[in-house]
C-alpha positions as CSV (number, residue, x, y, z in Angstrom):
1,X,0.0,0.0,0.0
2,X,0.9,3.5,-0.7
3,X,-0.1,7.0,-0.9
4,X,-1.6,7.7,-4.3
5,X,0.2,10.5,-5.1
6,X,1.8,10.5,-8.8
7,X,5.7,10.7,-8.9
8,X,8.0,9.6,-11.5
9,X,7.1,7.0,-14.4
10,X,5.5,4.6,-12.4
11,X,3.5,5.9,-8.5
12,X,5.3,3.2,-5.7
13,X,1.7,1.4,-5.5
14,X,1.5,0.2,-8.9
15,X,5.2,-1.0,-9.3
16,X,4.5,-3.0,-6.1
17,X,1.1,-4.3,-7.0
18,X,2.9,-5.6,-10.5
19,X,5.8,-7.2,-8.8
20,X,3.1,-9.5,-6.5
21,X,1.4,-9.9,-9.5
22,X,-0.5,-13.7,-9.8
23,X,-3.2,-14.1,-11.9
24,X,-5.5,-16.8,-11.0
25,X,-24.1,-19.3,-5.6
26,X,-25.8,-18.8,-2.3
27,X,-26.9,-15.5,-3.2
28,X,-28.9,-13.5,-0.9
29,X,-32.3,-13.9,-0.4
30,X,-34.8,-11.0,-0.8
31,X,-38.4,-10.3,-0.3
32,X,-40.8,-11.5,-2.9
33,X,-42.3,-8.1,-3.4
34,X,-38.5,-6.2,-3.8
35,X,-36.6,-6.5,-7.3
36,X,-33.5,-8.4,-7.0
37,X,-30.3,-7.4,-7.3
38,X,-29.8,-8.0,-10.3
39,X,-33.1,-6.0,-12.3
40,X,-32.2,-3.3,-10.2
41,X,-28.6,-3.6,-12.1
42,X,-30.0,-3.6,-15.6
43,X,-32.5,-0.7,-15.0
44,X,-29.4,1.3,-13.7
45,X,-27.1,0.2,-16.3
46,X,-24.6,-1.6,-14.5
47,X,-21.2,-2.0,-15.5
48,X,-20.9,1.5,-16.1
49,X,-19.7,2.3,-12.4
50,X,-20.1,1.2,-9.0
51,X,-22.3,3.5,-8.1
52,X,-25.0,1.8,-9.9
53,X,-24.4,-1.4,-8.5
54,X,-26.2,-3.0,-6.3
55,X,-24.4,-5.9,-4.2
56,X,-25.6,-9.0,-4.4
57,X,-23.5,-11.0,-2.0
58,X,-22.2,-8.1,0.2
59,X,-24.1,-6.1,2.9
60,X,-23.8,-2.5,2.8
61,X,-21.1,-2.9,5.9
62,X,-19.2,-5.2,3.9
63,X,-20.2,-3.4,0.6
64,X,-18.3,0.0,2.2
65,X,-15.4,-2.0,3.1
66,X,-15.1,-3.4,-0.2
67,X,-14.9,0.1,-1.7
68,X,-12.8,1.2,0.5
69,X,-9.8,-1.4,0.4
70,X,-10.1,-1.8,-3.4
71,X,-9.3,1.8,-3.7
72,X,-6.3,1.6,-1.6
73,X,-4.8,-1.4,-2.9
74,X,-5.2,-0.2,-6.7
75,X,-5.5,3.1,-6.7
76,X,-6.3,5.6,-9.7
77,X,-2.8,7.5,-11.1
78,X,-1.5,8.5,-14.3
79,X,-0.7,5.0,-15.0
80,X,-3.7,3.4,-15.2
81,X,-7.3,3.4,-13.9
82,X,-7.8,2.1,-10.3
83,X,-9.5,-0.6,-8.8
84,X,-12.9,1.2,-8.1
85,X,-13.2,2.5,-11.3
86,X,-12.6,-0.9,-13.5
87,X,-15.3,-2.3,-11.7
88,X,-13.7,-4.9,-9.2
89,X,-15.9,-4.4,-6.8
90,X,-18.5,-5.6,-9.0
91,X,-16.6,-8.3,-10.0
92,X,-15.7,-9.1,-6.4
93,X,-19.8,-9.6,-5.8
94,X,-20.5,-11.6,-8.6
95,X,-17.4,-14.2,-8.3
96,X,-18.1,-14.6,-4.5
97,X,-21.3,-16.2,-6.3
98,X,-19.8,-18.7,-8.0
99,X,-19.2,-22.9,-7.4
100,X,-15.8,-22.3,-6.7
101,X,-16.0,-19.2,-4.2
102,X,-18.3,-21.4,-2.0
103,X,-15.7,-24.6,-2.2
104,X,-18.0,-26.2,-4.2
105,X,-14.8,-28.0,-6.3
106,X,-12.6,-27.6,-3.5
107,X,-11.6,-30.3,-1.2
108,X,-13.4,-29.0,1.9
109,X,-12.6,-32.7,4.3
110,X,-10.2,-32.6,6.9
111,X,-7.5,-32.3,8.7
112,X,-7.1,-28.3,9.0
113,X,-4.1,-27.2,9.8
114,X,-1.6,-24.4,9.0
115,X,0.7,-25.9,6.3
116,X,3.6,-24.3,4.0
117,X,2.2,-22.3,1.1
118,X,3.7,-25.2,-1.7
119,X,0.7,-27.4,0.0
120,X,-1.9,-24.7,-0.8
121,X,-5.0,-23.6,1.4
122,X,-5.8,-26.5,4.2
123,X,-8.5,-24.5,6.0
124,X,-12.0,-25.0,6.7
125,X,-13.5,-21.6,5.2
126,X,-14.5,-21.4,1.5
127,X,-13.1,-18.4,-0.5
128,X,-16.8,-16.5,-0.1
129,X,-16.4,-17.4,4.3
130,X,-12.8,-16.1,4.2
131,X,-13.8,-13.0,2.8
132,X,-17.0,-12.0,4.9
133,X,-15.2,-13.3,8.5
134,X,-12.4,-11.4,7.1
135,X,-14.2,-8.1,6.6
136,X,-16.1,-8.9,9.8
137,X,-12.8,-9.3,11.7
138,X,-11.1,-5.8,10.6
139,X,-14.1,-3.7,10.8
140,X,-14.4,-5.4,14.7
141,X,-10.6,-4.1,15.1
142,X,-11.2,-0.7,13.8
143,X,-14.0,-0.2,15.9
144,X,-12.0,-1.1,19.3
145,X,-9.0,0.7,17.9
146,X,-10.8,3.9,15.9
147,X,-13.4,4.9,18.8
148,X,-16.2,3.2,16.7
149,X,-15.3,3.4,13.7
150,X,-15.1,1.0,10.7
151,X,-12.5,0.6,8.4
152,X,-14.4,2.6,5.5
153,X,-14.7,5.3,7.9
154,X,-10.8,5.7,8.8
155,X,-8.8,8.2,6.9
156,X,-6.1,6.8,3.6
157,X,-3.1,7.0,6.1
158,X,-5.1,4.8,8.7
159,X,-6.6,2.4,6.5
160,X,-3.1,1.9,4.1
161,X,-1.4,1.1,7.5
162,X,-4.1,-1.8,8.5
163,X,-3.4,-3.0,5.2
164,X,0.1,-3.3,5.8
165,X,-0.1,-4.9,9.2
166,X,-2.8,-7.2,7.6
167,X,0.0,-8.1,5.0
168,X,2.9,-8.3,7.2
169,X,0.4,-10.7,10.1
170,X,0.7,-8.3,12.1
171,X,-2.8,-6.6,13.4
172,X,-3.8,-9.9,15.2
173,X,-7.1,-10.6,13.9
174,X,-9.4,-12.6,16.1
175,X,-11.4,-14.9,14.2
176,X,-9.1,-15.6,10.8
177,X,-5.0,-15.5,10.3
178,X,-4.8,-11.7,8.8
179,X,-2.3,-13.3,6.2
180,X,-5.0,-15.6,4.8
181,X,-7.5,-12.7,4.8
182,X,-5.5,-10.3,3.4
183,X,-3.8,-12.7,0.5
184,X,-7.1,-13.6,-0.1
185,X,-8.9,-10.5,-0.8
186,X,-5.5,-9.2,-2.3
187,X,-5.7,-11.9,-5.2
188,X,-9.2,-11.6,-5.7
189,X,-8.7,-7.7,-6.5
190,X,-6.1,-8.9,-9.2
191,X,-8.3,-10.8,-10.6
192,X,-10.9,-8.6,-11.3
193,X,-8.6,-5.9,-12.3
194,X,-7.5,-8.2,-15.1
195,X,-10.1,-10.2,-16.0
196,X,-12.2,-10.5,-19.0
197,X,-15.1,-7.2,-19.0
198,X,-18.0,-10.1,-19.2
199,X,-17.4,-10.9,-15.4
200,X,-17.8,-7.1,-13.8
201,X,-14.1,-5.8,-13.5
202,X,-11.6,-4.4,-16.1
203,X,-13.9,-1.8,-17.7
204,X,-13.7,-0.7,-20.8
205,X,-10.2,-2.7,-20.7
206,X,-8.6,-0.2,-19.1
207,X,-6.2,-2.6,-17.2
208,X,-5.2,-4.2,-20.3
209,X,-4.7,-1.1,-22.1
210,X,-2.1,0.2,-19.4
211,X,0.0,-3.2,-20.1
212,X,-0.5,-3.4,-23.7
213,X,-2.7,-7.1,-23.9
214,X,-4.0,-7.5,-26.8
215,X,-7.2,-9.3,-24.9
216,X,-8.9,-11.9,-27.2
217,X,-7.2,-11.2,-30.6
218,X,-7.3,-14.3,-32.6
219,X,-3.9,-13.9,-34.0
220,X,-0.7,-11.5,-32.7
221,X,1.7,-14.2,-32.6
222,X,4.2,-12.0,-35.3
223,X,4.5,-9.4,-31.5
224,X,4.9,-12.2,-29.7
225,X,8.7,-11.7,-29.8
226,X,8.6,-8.1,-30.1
227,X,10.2,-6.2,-26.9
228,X,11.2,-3.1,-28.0
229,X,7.8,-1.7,-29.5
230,X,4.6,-1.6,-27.8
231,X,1.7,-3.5,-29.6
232,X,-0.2,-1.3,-31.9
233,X,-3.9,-2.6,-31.7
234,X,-6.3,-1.9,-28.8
235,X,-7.6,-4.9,-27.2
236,X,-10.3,-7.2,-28.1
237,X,-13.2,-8.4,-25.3
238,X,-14.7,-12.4,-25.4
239,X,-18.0,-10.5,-26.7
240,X,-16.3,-9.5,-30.0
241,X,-16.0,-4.9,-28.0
242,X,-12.8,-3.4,-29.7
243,X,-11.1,-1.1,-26.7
């Protein structure tokens, strides 16, 4: 995490997000005589921004936090478009919707235990479980620490430096490890950021455009080799959109 402030070719937030860099349905129930989530995205034409979407898998606590830590770990610069703006909190709702987010093709069985990262995850919390104890947990510390008040609430300075403890396993969370939280909600950011438009993040291919991916072009392979020019064609989406 760091302050978003522009300096030099490159701001210290993005260099550091891009040396990390890994690219990898209960939905809730509402009342029979409210429109779900989901007409009240298409009447509000979402995908546009986040302010027209309306969460699906998050509370409005949870939905504030998600806002809030996505614009800190990617923020907006003169690089390239932040987290908030590409849509990843959208895309954060949607995939936390999905088979594999509630360990539906994951080996959920025993024993769980703490095991080196080479043997992968080995505890008993699904991606979607990890994410809203998670969330639970740090807004729980802010409050005892912030006189009340919730992580969204906390100025950029306050909330970067949770991040950082969160990172480093160092703010002591009480019901989940703050490295499996944080690594966690960290990769799933990525993914959004990167991912194809169709599943909520990476609007208009704006993250792709920063690093020059040609997307879904059905042949580039003569700039395959090519280092010392940047590709000439904007990207191309899975539904066919030219960026």
């Amino acid at each position: 995490m760091s302050t978003h402030n522009n300096e030099g070719s490159a701001s210290p937030s993005r260099r550091r997000f891009f040396q990390a860099l890994t690219l990898v349905p209960v939905v809730a129930a509402l009342p029979a005589c409210q429109p779900s989530a989901q007409e009240k995205n298409a009447a509000a034409g979402a995908g546009k921004d986040n302010t027209a979407y309306v969460p699906d898998f998050f509370n409005e606590a949870e939905w504030a936090f998600v806002l809030a830590a996505c614009d800190r770990l990617i923020p907006a610069d003169d690089i390239g478009p932040g987290a908030v703006e590409s849509g990843v909190p959208e895309f954060l709702d949607r995939h936390m919707q999905t088979p594999y987010a509630s360990g539906d093709i994951w080996y959920m069985q025993g024993p769980f235990l703490e095991a080196p990262s080479e043997f992968g995850y080995q505890g008993r919390l699904a991606l979607r479980d990890i994410l809203k104890v998670g969330i639970a947990s740090m807004d729980a510390h802010c409050r005892k620490a912030f006189d009340g008040k919730t992580f969204a609430a906390l100025d950029v300075e306050q909330q970067e430096t949770l991040l950082s403890q969160a990172e480093g396993g160092k703010l002591g969370l009480q019901d989940i490890a703050d490295k499996v939280f944080f690594s966690n909600f960290l990769n799933e950011v990525k993914n959004g950021y990167f991912a194809d438009p169709k599943h909520g993040g990476n609007k208009d291919m704006g993250a792709w455009k920063m690093i020059g991916y040609p997307g879904m072009r059905a042949d580039y392979i003569d700039w395959i080799s090519v280092r010392d020019k940047p590709y000439p064609l904007g990207p191309v989406d899975l539904a066919g959109r030219r960026g």
